[in-house]
C-alpha positions as CSV (number, residue, x, y, z in Angstrom):
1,X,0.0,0.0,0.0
2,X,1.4,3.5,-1.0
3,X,1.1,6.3,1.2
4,X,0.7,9.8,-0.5
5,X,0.1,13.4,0.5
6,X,-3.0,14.7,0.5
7,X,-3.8,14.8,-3.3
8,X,-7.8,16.8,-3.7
9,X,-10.0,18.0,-1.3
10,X,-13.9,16.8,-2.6
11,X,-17.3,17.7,-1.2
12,X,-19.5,15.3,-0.7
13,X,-23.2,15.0,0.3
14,X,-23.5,11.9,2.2
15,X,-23.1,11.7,6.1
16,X,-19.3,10.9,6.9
17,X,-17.8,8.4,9.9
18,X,-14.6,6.7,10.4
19,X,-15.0,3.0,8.8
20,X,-17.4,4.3,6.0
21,X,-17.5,3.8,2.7
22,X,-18.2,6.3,0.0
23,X,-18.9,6.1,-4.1
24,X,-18.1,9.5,-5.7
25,X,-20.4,10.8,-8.4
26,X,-19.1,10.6,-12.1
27,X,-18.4,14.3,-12.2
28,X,-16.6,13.8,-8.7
29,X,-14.8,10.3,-10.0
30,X,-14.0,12.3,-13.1
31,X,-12.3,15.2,-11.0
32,X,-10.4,12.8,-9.0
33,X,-9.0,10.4,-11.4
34,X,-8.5,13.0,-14.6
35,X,-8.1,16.3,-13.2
36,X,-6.0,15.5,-9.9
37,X,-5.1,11.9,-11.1
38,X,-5.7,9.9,-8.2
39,X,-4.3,6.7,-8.1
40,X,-5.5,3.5,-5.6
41,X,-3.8,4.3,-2.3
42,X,-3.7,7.6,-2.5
43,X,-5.1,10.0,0.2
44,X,-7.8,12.4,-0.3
45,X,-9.7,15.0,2.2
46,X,-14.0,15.1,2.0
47,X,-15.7,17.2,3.9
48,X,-19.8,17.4,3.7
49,X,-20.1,21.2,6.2
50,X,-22.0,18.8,8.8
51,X,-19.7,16.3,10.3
52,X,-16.1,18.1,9.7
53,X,-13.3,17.3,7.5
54,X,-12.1,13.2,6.9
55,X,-8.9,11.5,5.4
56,X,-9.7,9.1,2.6
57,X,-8.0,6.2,0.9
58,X,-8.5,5.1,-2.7
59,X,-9.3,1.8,-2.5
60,X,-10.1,1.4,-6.1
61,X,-9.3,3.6,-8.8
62,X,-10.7,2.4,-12.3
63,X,-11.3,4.7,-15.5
64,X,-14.5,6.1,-14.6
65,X,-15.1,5.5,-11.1
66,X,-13.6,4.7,-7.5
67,X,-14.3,4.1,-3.8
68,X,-13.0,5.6,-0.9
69,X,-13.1,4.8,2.5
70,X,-13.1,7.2,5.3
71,X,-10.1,7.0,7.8
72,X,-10.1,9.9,10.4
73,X,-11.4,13.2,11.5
74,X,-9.0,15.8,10.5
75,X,-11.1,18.6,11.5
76,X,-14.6,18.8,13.5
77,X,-17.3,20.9,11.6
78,X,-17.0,24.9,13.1
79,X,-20.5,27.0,13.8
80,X,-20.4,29.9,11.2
81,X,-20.3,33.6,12.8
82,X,-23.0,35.6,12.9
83,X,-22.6,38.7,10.6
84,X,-23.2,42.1,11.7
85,X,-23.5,44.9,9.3
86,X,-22.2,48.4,10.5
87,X,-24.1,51.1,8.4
88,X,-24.7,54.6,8.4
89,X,-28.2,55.2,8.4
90,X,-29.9,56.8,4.7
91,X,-33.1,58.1,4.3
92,X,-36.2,56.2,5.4
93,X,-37.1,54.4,2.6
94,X,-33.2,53.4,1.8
95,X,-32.6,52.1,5.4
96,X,-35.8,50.4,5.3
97,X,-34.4,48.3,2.0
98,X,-30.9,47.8,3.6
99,X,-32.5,46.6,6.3
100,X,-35.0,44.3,4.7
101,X,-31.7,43.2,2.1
102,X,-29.9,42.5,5.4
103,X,-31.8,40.5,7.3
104,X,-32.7,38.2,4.0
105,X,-29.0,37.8,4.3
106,X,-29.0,36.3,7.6
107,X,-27.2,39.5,9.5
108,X,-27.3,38.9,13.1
109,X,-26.9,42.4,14.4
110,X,-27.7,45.8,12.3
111,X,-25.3,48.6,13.8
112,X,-26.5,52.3,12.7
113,X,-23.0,54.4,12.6
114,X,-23.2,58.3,12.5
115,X,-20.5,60.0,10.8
116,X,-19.9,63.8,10.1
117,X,-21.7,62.9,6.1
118,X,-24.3,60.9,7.4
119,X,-28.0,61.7,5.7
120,X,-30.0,61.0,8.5
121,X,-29.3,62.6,12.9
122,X,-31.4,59.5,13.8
123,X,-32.8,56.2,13.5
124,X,-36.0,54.7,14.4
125,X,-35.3,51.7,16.0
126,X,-39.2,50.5,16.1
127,X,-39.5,50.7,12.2
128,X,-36.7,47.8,12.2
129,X,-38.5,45.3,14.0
130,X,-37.0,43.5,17.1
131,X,-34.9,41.4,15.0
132,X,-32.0,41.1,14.1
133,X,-31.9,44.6,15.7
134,X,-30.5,45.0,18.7
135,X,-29.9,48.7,19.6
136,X,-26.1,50.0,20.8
137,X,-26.4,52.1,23.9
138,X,-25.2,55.2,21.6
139,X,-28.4,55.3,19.7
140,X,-31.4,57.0,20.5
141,X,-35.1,56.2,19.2
């Protein structure tokens, strides 16, 4: 058995655990063995954004299609940040779009900053809805 360097890093959709088996899709069998040409035994990282990042061998590499079997956890799965989204406050009907744009976005926390060429002296903090909006002790309604 060869032992390789990491060779590709693939996404894959299925649910990932050490022992497992996985069957790449013919695109993903194409990437691997024409693109990065993989070879039986090499090592290859998956990752699915649920269960982390796991090291792969190539058990069997043929023209169009191979299997790989999951070895280890190189990395455990890490929580995305919640965005915030410092803006200085436009007109009403503007701020009302940013702030409808934003939260389709998924922005955790909307952050009104007042500069010297700011439009606006104030915001309305009940227009905004209770969330994401959580007001800075700076601001007032």
């Amino acid at each position: 058995m060869r032992q390789s360097k990491t060779k590709a890093r693939l996404f894959v959709a299925e649910d990932l655990h050490q022992g497992g088996g996985l069957c790449p899709t013919t695109d993903q069998a194409h990437y691997l063995l024409k693109v990065m040409r993989v070879v039986g035994g090499d090592t290859v990282v998956v990752f699915n954004g649920r269960h982390g990042e796991w090291r792969c061998h190539v058990e069997d590499a043929g023209k169009k299609s191979c299997t790989l079997r999951i070895e280890a956890q190189l990395r455990e799965q890490e929580p995305a940040p919640d965005p915030w989204l410092a803006f200085a406050p436009l007109k009403k009907t503007n701020t009302d779009f940013l702030v409808e744009k934003a939260t389709e976005l998924g922005v955790a926390r909307l952050i009104p900053v007042f500069s010297e060429h700011t439009n606006t002296g104030r915001v309305n903090t009940r227009r905004l809805g209770p969330s994401p909006w959580k007001r800075p002790s700076n601001v007032t309604a």
